[in-house]
N, C-alpha and C positions, 0 to 999 in steps of 0.2 A: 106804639108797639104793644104797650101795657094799658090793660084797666084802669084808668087811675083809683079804682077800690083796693087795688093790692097795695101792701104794704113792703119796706124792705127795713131789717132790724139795723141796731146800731153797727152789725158787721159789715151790712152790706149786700146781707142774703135779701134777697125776694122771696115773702110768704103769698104764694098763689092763691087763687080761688076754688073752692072744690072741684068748678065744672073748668078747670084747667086741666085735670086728667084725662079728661075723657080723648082731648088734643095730645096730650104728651104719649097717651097709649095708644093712638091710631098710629102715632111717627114711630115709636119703640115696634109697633107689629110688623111695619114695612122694613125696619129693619134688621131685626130678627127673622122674616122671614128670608130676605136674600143669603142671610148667612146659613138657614136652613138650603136654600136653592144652590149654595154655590158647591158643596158635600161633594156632591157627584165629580166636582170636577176639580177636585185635588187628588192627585193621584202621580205618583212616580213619572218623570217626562216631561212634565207640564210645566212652560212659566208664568211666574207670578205676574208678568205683563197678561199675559192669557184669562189665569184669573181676574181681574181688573178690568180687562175690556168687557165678560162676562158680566162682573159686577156693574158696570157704569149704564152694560143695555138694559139691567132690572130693574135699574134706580128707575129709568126713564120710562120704563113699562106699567112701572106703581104708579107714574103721576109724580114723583116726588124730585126732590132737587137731590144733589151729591151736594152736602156740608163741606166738604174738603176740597173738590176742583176749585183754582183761585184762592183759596184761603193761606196766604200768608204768600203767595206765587207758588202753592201746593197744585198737580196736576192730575190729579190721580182721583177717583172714587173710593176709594180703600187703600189705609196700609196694610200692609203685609210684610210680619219680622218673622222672618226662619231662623232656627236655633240659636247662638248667640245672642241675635235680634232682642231686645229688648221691646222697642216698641218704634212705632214711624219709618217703617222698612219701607221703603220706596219699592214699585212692582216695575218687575222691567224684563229683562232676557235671564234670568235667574231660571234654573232648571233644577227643577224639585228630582232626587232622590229621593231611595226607599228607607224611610226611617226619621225621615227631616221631620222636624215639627213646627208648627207653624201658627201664628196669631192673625186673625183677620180682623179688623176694626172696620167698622163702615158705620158713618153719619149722614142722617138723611133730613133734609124739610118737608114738613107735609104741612099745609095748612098754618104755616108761617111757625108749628113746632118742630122740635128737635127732636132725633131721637139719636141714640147712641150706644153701642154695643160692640164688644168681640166676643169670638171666643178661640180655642184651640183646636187645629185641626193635626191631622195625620197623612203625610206620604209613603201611603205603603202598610209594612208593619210597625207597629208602635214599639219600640225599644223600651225593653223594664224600668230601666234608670226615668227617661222621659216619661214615662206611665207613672209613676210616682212622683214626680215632679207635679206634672197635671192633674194629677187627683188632690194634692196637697195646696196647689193654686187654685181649686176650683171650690175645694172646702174653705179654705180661707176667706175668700168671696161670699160664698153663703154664713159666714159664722161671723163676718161683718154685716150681714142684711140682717141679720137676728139680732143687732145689738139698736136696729133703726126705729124708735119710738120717742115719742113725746115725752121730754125730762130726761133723756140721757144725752148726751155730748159728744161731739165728734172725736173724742178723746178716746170715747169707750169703743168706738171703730175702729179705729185704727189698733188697739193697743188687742180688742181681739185678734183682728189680722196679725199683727206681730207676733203678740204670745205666741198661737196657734202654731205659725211658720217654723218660727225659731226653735220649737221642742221638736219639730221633724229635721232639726238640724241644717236648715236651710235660711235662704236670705232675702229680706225684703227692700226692694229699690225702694231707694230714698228719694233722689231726684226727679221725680215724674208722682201725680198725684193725680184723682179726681176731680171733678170741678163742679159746681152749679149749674145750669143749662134752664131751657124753658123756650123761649123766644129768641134766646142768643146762644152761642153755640158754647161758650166759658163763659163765667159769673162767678162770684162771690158764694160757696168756699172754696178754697183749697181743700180737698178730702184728701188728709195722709193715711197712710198706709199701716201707721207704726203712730205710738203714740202712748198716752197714759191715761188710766181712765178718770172723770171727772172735768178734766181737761176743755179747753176750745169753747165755740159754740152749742149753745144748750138747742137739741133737734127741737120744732115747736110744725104742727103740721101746716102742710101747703108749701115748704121745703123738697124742689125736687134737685137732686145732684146724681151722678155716677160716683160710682166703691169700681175702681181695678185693679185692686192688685197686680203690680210685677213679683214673679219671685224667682231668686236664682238658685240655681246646684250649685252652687259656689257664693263668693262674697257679694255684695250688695253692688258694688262700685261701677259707675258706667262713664262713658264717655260717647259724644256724640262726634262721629268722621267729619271729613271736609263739605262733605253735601249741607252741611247744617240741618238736618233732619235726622237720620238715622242713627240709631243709639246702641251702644251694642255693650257687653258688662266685657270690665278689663281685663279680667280673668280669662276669657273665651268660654266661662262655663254656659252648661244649657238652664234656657230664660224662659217664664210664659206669663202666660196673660191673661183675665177673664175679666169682663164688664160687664157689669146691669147699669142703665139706668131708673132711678127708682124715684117713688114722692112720698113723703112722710104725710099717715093717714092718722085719722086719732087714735087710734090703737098700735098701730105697729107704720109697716109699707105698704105700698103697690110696687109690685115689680112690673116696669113698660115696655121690657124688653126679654120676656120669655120665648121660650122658643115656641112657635105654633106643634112645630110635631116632634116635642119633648126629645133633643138631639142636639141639648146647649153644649154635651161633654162626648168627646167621637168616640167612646166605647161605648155609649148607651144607641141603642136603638137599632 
């Protein structure tokens, strides 16, 4: 599966090969782009099964595999968690209103790598409250990618995500974290969300993982229903989500999961 030239630290992480990106950002662009392609068809009426089928014929269109159908008895090309939704919303006959908000995750193989991405999308008119929620999830996301270089810690990730969060008065899930990826779909780290800096594993480059932040309008607390998938915060407060996945270069990152037509956050563009 691996090189045997890579190495993996005493955590556990696997430090890749330079010419390992070049694979992790073909897989990050396929799938970034469907989530750019799928835009058009969220919209008031629509259900998230509808989305989903949509989704699983672009998987197939790029050449690429769906990460998620079969994984774990998962059936689906994509979650998709509407409001509450924290994350792993199963798509089915769900019928999107005007205002709902919504996270779409889609993992795809290309060339035996990974790639792995959400982001948030909008049914309708974006609601004030949820507009600041998602700008404040999406900043957090990017103020943990700033913290991703060589000699800092997974500590100082998460603890930027946290700070950042919590001075907009709001809450970061605890329970669900980012993961390692490359050749396998989770790996060795854990990326929390929340945290202290100094902390954890020291980043050292060729380290590729996902930062996704959850963050609630309300308490941090969730709980998963009887499907054993879908997670939703016990509050009922509104939830959102955003994902890169990225690799630690000697200077800083690569992001491998940008969007192609700069439309990662649905008031831009």
């Amino acid at each position: 599966m691996y090189d045997k030239s890579t190495r993996v630290t005493r955590e556990g992480i696997r430090i890749h090969n330079p010419e390992d990106s070049a694979g992790m950002l073909k897989a990050g662009q396929v799938a970034a782009q469907i989530l750019d392609d799928i835009i058009e068809h969220v919209f008031p009426g629509q259900t998230t099964g509808e989305i989903d089928r949509l989704i699983t014929e672009m998987v197939a269109q790029h050449g690429a595999t769906s990460a998620t159908i079969g994984y774990r008895g998962y059936q689906h090309a994509s979650c998709i968690s509407v409001n509450h939704v924290v994350c792993h919303g199963i798509p089915g006959a769900k019928t999107l209103k005007d205002g709902d908000i919504l996270n779409i995750d889609v993992t795809v193989i290309v060339d035996g790598w990974y790639g792995d991405t959400s982001r948030m999308y909008v049914a309708g008119k974006l609601p004030r409250k949820a507009e600041r929620l998602l700008q404040v999830t999406h900043d957090s996301l990017m103020l943990g990618i700033e913290a991703v270089k060589p000699g800092n810690t997974f500590g100082d990730i998460g603890y930027a995500i946290q700070s950042f969060v919590e001075a907009q008065r709001m809450s970061v899930v605890r329970d669900f974290c980012g993961h390692g990826l490359g050749r396998v779909f989770h790996a060795p780290p854990n990326v929390l969300h929340y945290g202290r800096p100094g902390r954890e594993a020291v980043l050292e480059e060729g380290m590729f993982f996902t930062i996704e932040p959850m963050v609630n309008l309300g308490r941090p607390e969730t709980k998963v229903l009887a499907d054993d998938w879908t997670a939703v915060t016990r509050d009922k407060s509104l939830s959102a989500q955003y994902e890169h996945s990225i690799g630690v270069t000697a200077d800083g990152c690569e992001i491998f999961t940008l969007s192609p037509a700069g439309k990662f956050h649905p008031t831009w563009g």
